[in-house]
Residue, then its C-alpha position, 0 to 999 in steps of 0.5 A: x500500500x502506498x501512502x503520502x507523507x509530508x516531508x523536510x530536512x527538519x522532520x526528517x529521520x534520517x538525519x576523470x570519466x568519458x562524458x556522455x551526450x545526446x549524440x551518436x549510437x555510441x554514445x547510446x551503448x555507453x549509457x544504457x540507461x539512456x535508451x530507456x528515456x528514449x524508449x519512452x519517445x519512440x515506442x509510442x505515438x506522442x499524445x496531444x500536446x495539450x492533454x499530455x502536458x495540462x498541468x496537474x495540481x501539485x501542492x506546494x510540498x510536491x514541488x520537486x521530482x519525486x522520492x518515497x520511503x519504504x521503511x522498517x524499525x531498522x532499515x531505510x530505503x529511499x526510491x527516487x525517480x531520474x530523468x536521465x538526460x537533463x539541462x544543466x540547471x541541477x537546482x533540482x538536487x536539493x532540499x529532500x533529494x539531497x537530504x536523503x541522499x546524504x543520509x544514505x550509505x549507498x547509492x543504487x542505480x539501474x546499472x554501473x557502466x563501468x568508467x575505465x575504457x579498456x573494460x567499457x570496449x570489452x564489455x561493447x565489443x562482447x555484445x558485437x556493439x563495437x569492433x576491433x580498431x582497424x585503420x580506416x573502419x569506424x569503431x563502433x559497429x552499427x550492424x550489431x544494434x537493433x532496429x529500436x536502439x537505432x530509432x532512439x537516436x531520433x529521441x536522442x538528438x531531440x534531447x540534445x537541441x534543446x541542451x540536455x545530455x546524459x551526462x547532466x541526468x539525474x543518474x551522472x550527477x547522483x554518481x559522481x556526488x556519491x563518487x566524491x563523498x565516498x558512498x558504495x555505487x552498486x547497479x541493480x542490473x549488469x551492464x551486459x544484461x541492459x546492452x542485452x536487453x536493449x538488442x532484443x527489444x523489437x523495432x518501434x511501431x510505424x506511427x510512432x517512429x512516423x510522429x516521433x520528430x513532431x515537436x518531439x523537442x518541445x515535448x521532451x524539454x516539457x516532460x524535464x519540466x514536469x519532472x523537476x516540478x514532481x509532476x508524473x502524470x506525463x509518464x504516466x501518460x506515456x506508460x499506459x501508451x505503451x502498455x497499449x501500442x508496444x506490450x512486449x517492449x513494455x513487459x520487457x522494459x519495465x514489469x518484468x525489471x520492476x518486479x526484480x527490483x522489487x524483489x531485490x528492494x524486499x530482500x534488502x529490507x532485512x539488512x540494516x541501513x539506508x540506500x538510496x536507489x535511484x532508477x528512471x521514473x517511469x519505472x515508480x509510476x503506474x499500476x505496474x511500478x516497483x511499489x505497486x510490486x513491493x505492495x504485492x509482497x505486503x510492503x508499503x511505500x511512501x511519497x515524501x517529495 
């Protein structure tokens, strides 16, 4: 069962890498977690413009992106939601995201994409992603990437005409606040298994690579808004958009991994501490979401920002 707390600092319980943007198939298959944010662009049509974004009311205590609380008598885990290309304006990374984040001894994210280059190749060109440097032939392999992870770079180069990148996203700057400040950085899926599954999932349906490069700029830099200001309706939106026009990419992309999470959230709960695990935001909405999945297990959750 899910709930809705009030939350501040006051009540509070608890008291040189490669950079990557929105550009080329490359830097797709260094971040993985990137595909997932254009999976939401490209494997469904766009809505209307003006029912997708109409405002939701929001109380002043929600303004920011969203955070829950599951919890024990002994054990503290916060789930948040990222964005995981944004602008630079990073303002969002304060007042209950940070507090919470602070008092975390770990942070978990979707996946680690490993920072030392001679690993991140061999784990590219495991996956048939990238080939061996030979004089005059291009790195990376196109030939080996899947007709979706090719479409979503249309996604990609949306995002970067209107100043976003991954390497600002939530999931970057969570990492390298938690590189500096010395907290354990774990992934709740290997890097090879997200490259996997990302080379399996079938191509986007025609009318949504048709519609994707109608206002798609806009409608990305509207979806960012929505989530610095804690609004999910938008996701919501677009989730119950592709549980309709792409079922399996769906079931691949977000109840299958949800319920995983959840089970490893569950079997966490019974070790002490506090985690801070942060994982894209269409995966924490929804009737399908990790705390409607911790739900079924008898494990409540709560919104506090």
């Amino acid at each position: 069962m899910q709930e809705r707390r009030d939350f501040s600092r006051a009540r509070a319980r608890f008291g040189p890498s490669e950079k990557f943007t929105f550009g080329g198939l490359a830097s797709t298959a260094k971040n993985a977690a990137a595909i997932t944010l254009a999976a939401f662009f490209i494997a469904t049509p766009l809505p209307d413009p003006a029912a997708a974004m109409s405002p939701t009311a929001v109380s002043v205590r929600e303004v920011g992106p969203a955070l829950w609380i599951v919890q024990d008598r002994d054990t503290t885990i916060f789930l948040f939601g990222t964005f995981h290309a944004l602008d630079s304006n990073a303002a969002w990374f304060n007042r209950s995201v940070r507090a919470a984040f602070d008092s975390s001894d770990e942070l978990v994210l979707e996946t680690v994409v490993p920072e030392d280059p001679a690993e991140l190749h061999a784990v590219l060109t495991g996956q048939s992603l990238m080939s061996e440097p030979q004089v005059g032939q291009p790195v990376y392999a196109d030939r080996g990437a899947s007709s979706f992870v090719a479409s979503a770079g249309q996604a990609m180069s949306a995002g970067r005409s209107v100043g976003m990148s991954v390497d600002q996203g939530a999931d970057a700057v969570l990492r390298r606040a938690a590189n500096s400040s010395g907290k354990t950085v774990e992934g709740l899926e290997s890097f090879e298994f997200q490259l996997r599954m990302f080379k399996s999932l079938p191509p986007a349906p025609p009318q949504a690579v048709r519609h994707s490069g109608n206002g798609l700029p806009d409608f990305i830099g509207n979806m960012q808004s929505a989530w610095k200001r804690g609004d999910n309706a938008g996701f919501a939106t677009l989730l119950g958009t592709m549980r309709m026009e792409s079922p399996q990419t769906y079931q691949t992309l977000f109840v299958s991994r949800n319920a995983n999470w959840a089970g490893w959230i569950a079997n966490r709960m019974t070790q002490p501490g506090t985690v801070f695990v942060a994982v894209g935001t269409g995966h924490l909405v929804g009737p399908d979401s990790v705390q409607q999945q911790l739900a079924a297990r008898g494990i409540g959750s709560a919104r506090i920002s």
